[in-house]
C-alpha positions as CSV (number, residue, x, y, z in Angstrom):
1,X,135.9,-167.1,148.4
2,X,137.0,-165.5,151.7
3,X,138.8,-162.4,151.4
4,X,139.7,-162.4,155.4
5,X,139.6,-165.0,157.9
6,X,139.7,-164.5,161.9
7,X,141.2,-167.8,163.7
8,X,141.3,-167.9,167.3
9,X,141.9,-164.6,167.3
10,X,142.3,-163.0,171.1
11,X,143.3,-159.7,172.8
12,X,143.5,-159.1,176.5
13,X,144.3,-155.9,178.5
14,X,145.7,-156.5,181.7
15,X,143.0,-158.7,183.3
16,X,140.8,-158.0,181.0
17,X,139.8,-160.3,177.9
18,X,138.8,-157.9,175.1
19,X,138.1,-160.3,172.0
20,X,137.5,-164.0,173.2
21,X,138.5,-166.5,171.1
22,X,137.0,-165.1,167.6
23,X,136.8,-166.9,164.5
24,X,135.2,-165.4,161.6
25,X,135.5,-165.0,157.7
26,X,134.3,-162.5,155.5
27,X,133.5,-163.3,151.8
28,X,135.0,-161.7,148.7
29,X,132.6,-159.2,146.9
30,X,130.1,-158.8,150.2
31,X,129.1,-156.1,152.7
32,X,129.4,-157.6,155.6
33,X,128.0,-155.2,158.7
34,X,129.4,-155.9,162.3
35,X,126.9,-155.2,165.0
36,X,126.4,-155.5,169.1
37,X,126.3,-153.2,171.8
38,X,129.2,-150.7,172.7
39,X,132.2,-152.5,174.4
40,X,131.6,-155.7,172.5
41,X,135.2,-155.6,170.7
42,X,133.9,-154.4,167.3
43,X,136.3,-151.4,166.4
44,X,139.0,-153.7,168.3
45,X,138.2,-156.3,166.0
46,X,138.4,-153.9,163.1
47,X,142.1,-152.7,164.4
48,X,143.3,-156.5,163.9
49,X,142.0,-156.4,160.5
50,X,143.6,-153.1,159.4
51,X,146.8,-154.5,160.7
52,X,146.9,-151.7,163.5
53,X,147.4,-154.5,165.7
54,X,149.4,-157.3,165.3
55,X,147.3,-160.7,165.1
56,X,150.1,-163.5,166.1
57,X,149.3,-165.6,163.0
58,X,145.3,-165.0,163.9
59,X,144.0,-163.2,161.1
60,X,144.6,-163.6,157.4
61,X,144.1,-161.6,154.0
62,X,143.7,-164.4,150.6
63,X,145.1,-167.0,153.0
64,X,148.4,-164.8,154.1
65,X,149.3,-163.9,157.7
66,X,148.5,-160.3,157.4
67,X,151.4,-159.8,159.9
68,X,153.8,-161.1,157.2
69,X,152.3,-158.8,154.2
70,X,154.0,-154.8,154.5
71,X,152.2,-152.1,155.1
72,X,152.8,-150.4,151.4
73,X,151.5,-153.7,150.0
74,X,148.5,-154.0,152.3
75,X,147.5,-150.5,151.8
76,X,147.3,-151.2,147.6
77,X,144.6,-153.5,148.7
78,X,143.0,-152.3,151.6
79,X,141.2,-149.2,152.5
80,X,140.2,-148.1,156.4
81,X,138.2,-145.5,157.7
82,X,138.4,-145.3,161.5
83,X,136.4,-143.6,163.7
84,X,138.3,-140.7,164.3
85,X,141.3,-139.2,162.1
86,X,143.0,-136.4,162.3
87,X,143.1,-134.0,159.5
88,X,144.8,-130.5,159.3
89,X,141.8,-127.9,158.9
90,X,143.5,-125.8,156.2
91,X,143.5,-129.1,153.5
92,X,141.1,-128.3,151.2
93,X,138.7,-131.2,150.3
94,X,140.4,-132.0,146.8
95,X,143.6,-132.3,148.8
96,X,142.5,-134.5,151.5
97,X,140.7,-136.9,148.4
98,X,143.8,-137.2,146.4
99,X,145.4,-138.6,149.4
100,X,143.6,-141.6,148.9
101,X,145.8,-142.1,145.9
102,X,149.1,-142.3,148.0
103,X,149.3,-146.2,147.8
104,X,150.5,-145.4,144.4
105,X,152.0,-142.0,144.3
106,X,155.7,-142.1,142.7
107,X,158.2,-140.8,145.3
108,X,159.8,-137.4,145.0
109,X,156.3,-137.2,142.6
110,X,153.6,-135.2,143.0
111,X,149.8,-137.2,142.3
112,X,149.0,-137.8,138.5
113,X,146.3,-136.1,136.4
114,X,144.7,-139.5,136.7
115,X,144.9,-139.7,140.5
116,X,143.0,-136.5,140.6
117,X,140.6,-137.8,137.7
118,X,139.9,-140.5,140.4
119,X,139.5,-138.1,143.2
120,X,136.9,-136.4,141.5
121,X,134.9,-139.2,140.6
122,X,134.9,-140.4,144.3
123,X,133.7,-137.0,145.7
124,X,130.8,-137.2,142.8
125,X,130.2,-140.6,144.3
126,X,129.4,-139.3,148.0
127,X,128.1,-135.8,146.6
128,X,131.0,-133.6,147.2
129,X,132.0,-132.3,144.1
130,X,130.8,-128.4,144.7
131,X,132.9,-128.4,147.8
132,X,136.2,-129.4,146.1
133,X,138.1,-126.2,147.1
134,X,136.8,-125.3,150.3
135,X,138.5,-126.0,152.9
136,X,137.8,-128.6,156.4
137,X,137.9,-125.5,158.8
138,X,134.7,-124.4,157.2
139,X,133.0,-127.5,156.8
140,X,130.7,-129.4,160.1
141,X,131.7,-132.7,161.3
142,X,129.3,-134.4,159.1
143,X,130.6,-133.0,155.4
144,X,134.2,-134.2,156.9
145,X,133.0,-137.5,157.3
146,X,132.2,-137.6,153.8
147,X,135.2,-136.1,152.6
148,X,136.9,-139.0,154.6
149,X,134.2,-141.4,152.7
150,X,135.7,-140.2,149.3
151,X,139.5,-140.4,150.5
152,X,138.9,-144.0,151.5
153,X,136.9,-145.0,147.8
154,X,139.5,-142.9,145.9
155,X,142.2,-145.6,147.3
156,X,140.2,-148.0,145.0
157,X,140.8,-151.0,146.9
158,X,139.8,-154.6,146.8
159,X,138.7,-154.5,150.5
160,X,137.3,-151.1,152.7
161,X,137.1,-151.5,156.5
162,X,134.4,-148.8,157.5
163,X,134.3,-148.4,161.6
164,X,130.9,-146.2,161.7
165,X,131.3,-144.3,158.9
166,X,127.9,-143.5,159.0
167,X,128.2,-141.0,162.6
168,X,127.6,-137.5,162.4
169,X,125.7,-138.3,158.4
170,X,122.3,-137.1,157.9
171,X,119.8,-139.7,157.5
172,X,119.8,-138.8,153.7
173,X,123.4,-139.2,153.2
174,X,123.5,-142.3,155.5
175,X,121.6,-144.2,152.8
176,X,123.7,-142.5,149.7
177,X,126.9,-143.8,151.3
178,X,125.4,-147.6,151.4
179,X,124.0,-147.0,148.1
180,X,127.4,-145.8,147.0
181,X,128.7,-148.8,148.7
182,X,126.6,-151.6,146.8
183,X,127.5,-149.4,143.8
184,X,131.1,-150.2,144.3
185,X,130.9,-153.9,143.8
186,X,134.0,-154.6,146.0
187,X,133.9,-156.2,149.6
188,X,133.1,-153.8,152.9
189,X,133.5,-154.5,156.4
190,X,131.6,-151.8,158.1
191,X,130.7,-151.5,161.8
192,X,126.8,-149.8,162.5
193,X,124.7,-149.4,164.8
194,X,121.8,-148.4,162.2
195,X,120.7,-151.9,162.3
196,X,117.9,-151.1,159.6
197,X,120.6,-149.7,157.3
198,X,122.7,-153.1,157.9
199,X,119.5,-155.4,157.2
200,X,118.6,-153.5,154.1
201,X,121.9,-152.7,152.5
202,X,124.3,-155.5,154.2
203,X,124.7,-159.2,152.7
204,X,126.1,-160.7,155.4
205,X,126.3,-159.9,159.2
206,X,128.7,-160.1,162.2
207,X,127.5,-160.1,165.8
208,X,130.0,-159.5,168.8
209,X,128.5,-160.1,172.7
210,X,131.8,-159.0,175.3
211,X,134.5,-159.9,172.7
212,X,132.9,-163.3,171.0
213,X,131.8,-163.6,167.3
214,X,128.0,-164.9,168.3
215,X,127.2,-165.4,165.6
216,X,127.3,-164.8,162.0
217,X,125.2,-165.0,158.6
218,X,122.9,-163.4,155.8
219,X,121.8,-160.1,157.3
220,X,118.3,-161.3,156.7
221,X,118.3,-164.9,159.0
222,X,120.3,-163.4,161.7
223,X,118.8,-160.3,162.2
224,X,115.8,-161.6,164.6
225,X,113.9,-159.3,167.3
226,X,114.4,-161.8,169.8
227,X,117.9,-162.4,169.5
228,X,118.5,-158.7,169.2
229,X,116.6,-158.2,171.8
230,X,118.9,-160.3,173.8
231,X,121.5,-158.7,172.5
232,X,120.4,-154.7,172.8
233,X,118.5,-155.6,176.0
234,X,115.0,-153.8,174.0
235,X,112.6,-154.9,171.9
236,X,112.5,-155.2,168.6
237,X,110.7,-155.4,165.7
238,X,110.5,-156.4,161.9
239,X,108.7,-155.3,159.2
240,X,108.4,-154.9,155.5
241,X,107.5,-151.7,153.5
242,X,107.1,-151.3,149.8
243,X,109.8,-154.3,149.8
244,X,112.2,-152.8,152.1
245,X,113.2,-154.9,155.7
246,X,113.3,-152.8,158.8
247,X,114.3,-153.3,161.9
248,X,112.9,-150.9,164.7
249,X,113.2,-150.7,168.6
């Protein structure tokens, strides 16, 4: 089952066409990784999912115009980490966590024992546990990314839109986040540019050339040197370790 389709979807900036014509669908209980060069309309894509834009009837969540569902409803359901938010530095982590729970905070309440009994299992998920109370002034731009990473799993939602979650990660918590991902069971729409993270943890994958869907498929029979190549305008190549897929320029 598709949990979001893209019809015809297009955007243009003046004279400029920034998504062409895009169609797409995303399946229910998948990672799906989007992929292509910089400037090929991936994180706009991702704003028309997240209902940042508005679609004009082009995009659609379980088959409903996502224009016509509201915010508070969407935001039960959906989950999105952009690329950049801003966060005041004297939150401490547990605070910034809990906020994931806001979807379905009481108003006039404050969050629930079990909203914070959620919070904490999402920092244990991405390893952040021992840094509950400090605060994001003291921490680099790489522990706030994972901070952000818990906030976004603590919404516990059907569907998490992930625009490059994994910049500014260490190579070791790069693959714990994709672990924790697969973990989660649910369905992920991330945007990378690790393309051996994407072939290894990713069912499915989305690739954009200046605004068009290309192409998409398993992560496994699309990702192709040549057509990378193509793409990336390197070389590539593929090969297989202890069982593991790799894709290396």
């Amino acid at each position: 089952m598709n949990i979001i389709e893209v019809k015809n979807l297009s955007y243009v900036i003046g004279e400029k066409k920034i998504l062409d014509n895009v169609n797409a669908t995303f399946t229910e209980g998948k990672i799906t990784a989007i992929i292509g060069a910089n400037g090929s309309g991936k994180s706009t894509l991702m704003s028309f999912l997240s209902k940042t834009r508005r679609s004009s009837n082009a995009v659609y969540f379980k088959g409903k115009d996502v224009d016509k569902i509201s915010a508070e409803s969407y935001a039960l359901q959906v989950s999105v980490l952009p690329q950049q938010q801003k966060m005041i530095a004297d939150f401490r982590v547990e605070d910034v966590v809990v906020m994931g729970r806001f979807p379905y905070k009481k108003k006039f309440r404050d969050y629930t024992d079990e909203d914070r009994k959620i919070a904490r299992r999402a920092m244990e998920s991405v390893g952040i546990i021992d840094m509950a109370r400090r605060k994001l002034s003291q921490m680099s731009g790489g522990e706030i990314q994972r901070v952000l990473i818990a906030k976004a799993l603590a919404q516990e939602p059907e569907l998490i839109l992930m625009d490059e979650p994994t910049n500014h990660l260490d190579v070791k918590y790069k693959i714990a986040l994709m672990k924790t991902l697969r973990a989660y069971g649910k369905t992920v729409i991330i945007v990378l540019h690790d393309l051996s993270l994407a072939i290894q943890y990713c069912d499915d994958v989305l690739i954009m050339v200046k605004g068009r869907a290309l192409t998409q498929g398993t992560a496994k029979e699309i990702m192709q040197p040549d057509l990378l190549e193509k793409i990336f305008g390197v070389p590539f190549v593929k090969f297989e370790r202890e069982g593991r897929t790799y894709i290396n320029y």
